[in-house]
C-alpha positions as CSV (number, residue, x, y, z in Angstrom):
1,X,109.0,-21.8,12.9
2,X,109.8,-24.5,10.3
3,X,111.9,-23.5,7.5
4,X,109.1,-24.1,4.9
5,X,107.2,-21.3,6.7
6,X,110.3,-18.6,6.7
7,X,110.4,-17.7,3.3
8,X,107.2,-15.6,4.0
9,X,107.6,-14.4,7.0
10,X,110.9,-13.1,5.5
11,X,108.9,-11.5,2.8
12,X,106.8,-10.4,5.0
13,X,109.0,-8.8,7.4
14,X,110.6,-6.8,4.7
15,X,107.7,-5.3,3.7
16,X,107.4,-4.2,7.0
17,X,110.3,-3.2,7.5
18,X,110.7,-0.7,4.5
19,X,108.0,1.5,6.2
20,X,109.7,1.7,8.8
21,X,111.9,4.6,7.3
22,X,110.3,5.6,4.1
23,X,107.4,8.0,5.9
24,X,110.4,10.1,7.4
25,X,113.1,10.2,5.2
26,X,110.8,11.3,2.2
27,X,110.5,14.2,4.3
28,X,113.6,16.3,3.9
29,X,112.8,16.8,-0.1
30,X,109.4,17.5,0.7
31,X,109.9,20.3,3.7
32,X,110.2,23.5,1.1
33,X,106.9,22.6,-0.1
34,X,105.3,21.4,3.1
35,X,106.6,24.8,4.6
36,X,105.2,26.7,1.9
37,X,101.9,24.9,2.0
38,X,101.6,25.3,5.7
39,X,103.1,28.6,6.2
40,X,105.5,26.7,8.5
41,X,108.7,28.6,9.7
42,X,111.9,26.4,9.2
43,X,112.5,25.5,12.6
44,X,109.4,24.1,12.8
45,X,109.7,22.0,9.6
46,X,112.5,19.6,11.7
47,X,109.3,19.0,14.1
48,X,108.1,16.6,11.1
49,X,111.7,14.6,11.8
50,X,111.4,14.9,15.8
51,X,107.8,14.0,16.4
52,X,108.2,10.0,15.7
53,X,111.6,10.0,18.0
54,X,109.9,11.7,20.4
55,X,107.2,9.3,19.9
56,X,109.3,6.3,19.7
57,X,110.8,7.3,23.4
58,X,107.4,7.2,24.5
59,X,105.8,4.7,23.1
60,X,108.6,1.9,23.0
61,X,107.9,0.2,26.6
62,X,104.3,0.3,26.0
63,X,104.6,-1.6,22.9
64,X,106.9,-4.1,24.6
65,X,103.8,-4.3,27.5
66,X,101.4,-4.8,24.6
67,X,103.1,-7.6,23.0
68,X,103.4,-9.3,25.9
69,X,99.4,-9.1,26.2
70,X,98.5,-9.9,22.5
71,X,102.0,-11.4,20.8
72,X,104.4,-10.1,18.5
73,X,102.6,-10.6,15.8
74,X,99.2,-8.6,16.2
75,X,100.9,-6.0,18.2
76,X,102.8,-5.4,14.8
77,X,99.9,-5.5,12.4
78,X,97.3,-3.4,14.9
79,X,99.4,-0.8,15.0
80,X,100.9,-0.5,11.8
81,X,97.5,-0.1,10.7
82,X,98.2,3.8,12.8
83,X,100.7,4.3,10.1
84,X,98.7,4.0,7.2
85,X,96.0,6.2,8.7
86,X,99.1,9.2,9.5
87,X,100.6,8.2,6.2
88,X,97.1,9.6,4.6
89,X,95.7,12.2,7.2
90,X,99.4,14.1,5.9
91,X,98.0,14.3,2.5
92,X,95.2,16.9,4.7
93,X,97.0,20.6,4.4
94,X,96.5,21.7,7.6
95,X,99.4,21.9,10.2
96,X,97.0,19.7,12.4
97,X,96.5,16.8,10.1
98,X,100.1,17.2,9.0
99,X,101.4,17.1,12.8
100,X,98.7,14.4,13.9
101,X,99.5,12.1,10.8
102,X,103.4,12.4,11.8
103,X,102.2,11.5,15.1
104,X,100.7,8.1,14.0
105,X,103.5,7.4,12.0
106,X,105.5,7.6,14.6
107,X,103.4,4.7,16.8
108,X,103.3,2.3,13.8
109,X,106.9,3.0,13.0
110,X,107.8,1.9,16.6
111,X,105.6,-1.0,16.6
112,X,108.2,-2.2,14.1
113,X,111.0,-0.7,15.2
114,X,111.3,-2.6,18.7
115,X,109.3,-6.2,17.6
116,X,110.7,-7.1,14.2
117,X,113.9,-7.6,15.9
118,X,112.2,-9.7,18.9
119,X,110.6,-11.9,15.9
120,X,113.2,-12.8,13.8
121,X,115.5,-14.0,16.9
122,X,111.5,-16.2,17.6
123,X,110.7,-16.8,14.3
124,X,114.5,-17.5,12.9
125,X,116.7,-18.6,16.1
126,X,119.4,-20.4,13.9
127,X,119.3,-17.6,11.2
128,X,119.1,-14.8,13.1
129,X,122.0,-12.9,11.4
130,X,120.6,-13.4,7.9
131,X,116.8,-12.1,9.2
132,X,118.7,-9.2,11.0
133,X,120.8,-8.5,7.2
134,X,117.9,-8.6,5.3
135,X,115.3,-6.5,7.8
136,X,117.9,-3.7,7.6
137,X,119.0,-4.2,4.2
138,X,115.0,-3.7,3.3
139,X,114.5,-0.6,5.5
140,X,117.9,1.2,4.5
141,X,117.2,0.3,0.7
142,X,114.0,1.9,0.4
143,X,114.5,4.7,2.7
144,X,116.9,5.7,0.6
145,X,115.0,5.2,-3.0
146,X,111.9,6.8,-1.3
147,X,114.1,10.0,-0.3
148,X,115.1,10.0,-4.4
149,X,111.4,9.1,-5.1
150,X,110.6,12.4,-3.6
151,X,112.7,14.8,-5.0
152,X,112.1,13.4,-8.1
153,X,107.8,13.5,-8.0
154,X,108.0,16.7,-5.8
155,X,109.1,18.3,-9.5
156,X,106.1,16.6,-11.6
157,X,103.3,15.9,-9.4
158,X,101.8,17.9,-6.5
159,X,103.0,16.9,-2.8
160,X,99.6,15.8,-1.7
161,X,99.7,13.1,-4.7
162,X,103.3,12.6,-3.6
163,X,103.0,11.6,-0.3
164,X,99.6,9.4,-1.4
165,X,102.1,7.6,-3.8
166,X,104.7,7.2,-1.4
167,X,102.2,5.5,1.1
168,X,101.2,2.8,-0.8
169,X,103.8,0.4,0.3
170,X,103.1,0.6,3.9
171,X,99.2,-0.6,2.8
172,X,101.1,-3.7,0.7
173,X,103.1,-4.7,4.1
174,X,99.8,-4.6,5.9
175,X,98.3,-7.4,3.8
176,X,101.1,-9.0,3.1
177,X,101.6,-9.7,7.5
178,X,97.7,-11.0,7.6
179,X,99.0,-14.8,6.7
180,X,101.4,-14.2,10.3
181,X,98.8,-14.0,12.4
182,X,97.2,-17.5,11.9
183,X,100.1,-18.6,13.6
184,X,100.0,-19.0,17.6
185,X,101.4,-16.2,19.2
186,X,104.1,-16.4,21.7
187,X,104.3,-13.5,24.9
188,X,106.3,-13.5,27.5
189,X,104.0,-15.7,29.9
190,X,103.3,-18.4,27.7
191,X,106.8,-19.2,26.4
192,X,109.2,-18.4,29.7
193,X,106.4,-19.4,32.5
194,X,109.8,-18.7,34.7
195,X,111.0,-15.6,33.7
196,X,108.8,-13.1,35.3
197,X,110.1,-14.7,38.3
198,X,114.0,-14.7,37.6
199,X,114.5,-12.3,34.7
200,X,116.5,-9.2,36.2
201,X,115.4,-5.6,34.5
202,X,117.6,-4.5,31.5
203,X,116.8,-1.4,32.8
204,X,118.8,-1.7,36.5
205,X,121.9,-3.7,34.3
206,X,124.6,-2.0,32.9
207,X,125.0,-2.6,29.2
208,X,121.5,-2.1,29.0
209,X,122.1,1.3,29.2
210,X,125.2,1.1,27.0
211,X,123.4,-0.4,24.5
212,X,120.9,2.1,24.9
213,X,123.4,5.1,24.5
214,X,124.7,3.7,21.4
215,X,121.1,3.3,19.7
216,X,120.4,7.0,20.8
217,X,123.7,8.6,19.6
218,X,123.8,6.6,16.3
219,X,119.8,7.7,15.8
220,X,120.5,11.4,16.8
221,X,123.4,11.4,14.1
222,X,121.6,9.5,11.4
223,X,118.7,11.7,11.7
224,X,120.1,14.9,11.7
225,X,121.7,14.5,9.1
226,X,119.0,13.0,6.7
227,X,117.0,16.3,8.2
228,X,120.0,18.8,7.6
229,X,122.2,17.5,5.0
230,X,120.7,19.3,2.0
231,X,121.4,22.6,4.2
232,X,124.9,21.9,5.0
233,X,125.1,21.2,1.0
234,X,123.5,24.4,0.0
235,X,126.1,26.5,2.0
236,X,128.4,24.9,-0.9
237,X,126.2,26.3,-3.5
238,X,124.7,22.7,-4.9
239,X,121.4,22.8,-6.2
240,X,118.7,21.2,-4.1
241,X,118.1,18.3,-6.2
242,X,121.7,17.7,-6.5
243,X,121.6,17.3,-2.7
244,X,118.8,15.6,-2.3
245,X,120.3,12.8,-5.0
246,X,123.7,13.3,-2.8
247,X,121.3,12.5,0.6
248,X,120.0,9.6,-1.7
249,X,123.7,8.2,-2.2
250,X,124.6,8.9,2.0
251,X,121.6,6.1,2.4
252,X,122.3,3.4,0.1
253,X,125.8,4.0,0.5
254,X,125.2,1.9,3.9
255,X,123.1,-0.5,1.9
256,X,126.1,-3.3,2.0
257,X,126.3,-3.2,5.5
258,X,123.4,-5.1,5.6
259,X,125.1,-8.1,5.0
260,X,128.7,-6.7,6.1
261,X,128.4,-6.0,9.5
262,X,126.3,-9.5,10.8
263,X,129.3,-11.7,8.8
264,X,131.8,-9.7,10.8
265,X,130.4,-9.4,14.1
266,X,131.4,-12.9,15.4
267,X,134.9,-12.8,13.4
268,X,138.0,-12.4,15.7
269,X,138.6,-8.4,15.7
270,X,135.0,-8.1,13.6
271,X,133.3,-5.4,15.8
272,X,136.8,-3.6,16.3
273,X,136.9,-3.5,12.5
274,X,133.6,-2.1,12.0
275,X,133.7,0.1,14.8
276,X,137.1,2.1,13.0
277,X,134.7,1.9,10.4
278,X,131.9,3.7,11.6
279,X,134.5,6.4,13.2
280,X,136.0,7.0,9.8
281,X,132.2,7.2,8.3
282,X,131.1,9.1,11.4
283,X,133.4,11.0,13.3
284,X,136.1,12.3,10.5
285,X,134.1,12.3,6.9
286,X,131.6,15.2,8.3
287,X,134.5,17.4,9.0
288,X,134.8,17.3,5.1
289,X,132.1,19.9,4.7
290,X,134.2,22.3,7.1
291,X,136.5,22.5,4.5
292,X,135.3,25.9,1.5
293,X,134.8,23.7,-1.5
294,X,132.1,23.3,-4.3
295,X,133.9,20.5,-5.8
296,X,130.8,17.9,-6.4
297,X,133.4,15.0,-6.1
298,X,134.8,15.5,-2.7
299,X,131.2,16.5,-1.2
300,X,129.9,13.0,-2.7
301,X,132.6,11.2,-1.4
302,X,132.1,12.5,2.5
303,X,128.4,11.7,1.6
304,X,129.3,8.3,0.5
305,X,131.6,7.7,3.6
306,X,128.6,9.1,6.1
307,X,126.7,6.9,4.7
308,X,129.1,3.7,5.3
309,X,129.4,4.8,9.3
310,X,125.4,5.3,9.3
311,X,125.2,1.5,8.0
312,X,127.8,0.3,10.5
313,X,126.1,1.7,13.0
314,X,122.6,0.8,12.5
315,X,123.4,-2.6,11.9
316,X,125.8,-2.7,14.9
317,X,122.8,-1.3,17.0
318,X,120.3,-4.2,15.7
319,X,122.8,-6.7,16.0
320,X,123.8,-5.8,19.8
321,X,119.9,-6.5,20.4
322,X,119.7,-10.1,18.7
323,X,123.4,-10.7,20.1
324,X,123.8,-9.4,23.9
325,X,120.3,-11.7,24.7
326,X,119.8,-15.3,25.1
327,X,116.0,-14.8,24.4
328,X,112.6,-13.0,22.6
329,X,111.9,-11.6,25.5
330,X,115.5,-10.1,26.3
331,X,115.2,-8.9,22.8
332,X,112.0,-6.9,23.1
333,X,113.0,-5.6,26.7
334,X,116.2,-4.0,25.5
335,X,115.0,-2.7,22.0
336,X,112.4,-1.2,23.6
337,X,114.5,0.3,26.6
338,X,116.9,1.1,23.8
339,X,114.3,2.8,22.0
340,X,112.5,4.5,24.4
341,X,115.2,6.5,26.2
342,X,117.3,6.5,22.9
343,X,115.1,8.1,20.9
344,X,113.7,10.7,23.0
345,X,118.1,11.3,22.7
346,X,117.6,11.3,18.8
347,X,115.0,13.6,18.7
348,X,117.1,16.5,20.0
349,X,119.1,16.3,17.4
350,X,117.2,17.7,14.2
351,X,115.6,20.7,16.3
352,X,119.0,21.4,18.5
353,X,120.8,21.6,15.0
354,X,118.3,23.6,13.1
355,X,118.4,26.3,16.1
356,X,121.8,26.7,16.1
357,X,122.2,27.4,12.6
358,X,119.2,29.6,12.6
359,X,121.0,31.4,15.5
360,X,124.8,31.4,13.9
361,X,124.2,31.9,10.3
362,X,126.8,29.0,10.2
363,X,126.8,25.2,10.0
364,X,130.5,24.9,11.1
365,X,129.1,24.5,15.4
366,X,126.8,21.5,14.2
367,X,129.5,19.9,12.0
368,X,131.7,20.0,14.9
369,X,128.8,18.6,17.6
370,X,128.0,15.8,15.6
371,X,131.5,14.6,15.0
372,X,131.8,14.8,18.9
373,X,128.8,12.9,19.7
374,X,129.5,10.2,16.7
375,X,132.8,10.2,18.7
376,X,131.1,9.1,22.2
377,X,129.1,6.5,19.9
378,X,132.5,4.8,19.0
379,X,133.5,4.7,22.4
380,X,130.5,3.4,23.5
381,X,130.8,1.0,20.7
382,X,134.2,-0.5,22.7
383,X,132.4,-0.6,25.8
384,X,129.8,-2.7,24.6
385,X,132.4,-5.4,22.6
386,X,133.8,-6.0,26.0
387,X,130.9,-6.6,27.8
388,X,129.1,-10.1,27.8
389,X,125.4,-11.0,27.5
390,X,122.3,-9.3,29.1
391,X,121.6,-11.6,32.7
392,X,119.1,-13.3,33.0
């Protein structure tokens, strides 16, 4: 693409990809009032968290087989289109509509999810590091302000108009993507007529799969605890919309990393940086809410430094797609691969917790599992620096 025509397909691509967030982590400040509405136990409510995981896992390599059929491009609009029809089926209160809307969120989500990446490194291939900052800068940042969005209309409006309001964005994107599809689109056939011949399956290669364990354990942390942290906040006695602002600062606490983490990556020591980073973010700030304190100070600060590890290692996950492949098509193989098996990971997370607290009356078990598994993601993390690229 010439560089005249990248300014909107940045703009574009933004849009994009602040849906690709927003209709799940609005969630959490919502779930009182959705259980309520629905009659829905608690357990159940972390369903509305694990449905698009469980939907990404699925859906990733199908969406890779589409593009390849119909391009990048339309793949991304035709099924973002899903979204908007789940983002408004949820305003239906029935557990159905609810669970069915979550459901197409989920597809349009992933459309996103496994592509954008795949079209930056096409669209941008001597840029890719700044498409990659701002893509995630535009899906942390408003994941985050939708989260505080929520907890702040849930108090003044009802949560049918809430969720309407909250899902205009994703309708904005939609039109704002049209202009990408005049372009020609590119699929694996008609760009690499050799590669269906010599390309090797990330899946049978291993830092595939590395790269696929990371994006899994990273997602299943992330996620559990934008689905859990106001719980693990109220056993400290703050008030739910003190936690939900507190969940609000854990997501754009990560916000810099954006930019961060892609300057660093190719520095001498960059990813070993980052990567102490993420395990001081990760591994040793959730062990602060082991500790029997109501001070608001410390419990922002370990939200604050979750936050930072979350953003190191959502960035670091992007970036090992874009920079472990010499090609679009690598890219969409191994997000999608990534995706696929790592979310169905993820989405254990959010139920697996929420049962075990249900069970033990205690958060201090899920503290302790999710600084183990955020430990395994470091590791993994050092395995991956030392390999080279995907084969060809």
């Amino acid at each position: 693409m010439s560089r005249s025509k990248q300014p909107w397909f940045l703009v574009s691509m933004m849009l994009i990809a602040a849906n690709l967030r927003l209709p799940i982590t609005i969630i959490p400040p919502l779930l009182p009032k959705i259980e309520h509405a629905l009659a829905l136990p608690s357990a159940m409510g972390g369903l509305l968290t694990s449905i698009p995981l469980v939907t990404f896992a699925i859906f990733s390599p199908i969406i890779v087989k589409l593009a390849q059929r119909w391009g990048n491009s339309w793949t991304v609009f035709s099924l973002f289109l899903l979204l908007i029809i789940g983002s408004y089926l949820r305003l239906i209160p029935t557990v159905a509509a609810v669970f069915c809307g979550t459901f197409l969120i989920g597809i349009g989500v992933d459309s996103g999810n496994v592509l954008i990446p795949a079209l930056i490194k096409e669209n941008m291939p001597d840029r890719v590091n700044v498409g990659t900052g701002l893509y995630t800068l535009a899906m942390l940042l408003i994941g985050a302000l939708g989260t505080a969005a929520a907890g702040f209309l849930i108090g003044q409006i009802s949560l049918q108009a809430t969720l309407g309001w909250l899902s205009v964005l994703s309708i904005v994107a939609a039109l704002a993507w049209i202009p990408n599809l005049r372009r020609p689109t590119t699929t694996t056939t008609t760009n690499h007529p050799q590669s269906q011949t010599h390309y090797q399956s990330v899946w049978h290669q291993p830092l595939g799969w590395l790269i696929t364990l990371f994006f899994g354990l990273q997602a299943l942390v992330y996620y559990s605890f934008v689905t859990w942290l106001p719980g693990m906040l109220s056993a400290h006695d703050i008030p739910a919309l003190t936690a939900s602002n507190l969940l609000t600062i854990l997501q754009i606490s990560g916000l810099p990393l954006s930019f961060l983490v892609p300057f660093l990556f190719n520095k001498r020591h960059g990813v070993s940086w980052l990567i102490a980073l993420m395990t001081l973010g990760y591994v040793i700030a959730p062990l602060g809410f082991l500790l029997p304190t109501h001070d608001l100070s410390w419990l922002t600060l370990c939200s604050l430094t979750i936050g930072v590890g979350a953003g190191v290692a959502f960035n670091l996950a992007v970036l090992f797609f874009t920079e472990k492949t010499t090609n679009p098509i690598q890219t969409a193989a191994v997000s999608g691969m990534a995706q696929s098996a790592g979310y169905l990971l993820a989405a254990i997370g959010p139920l697996l917790f929420g049962y075990l607290q249900s069970r033990l009356g205690t958060w201090l078990p899920v503290i302790s599992l999710l600084a183990l598994f955020a430990a395994l993601l470091s590791l993994t993390g050092v395995l991956i620096q030392r390999h080279g690229l995907i084969a060809e």
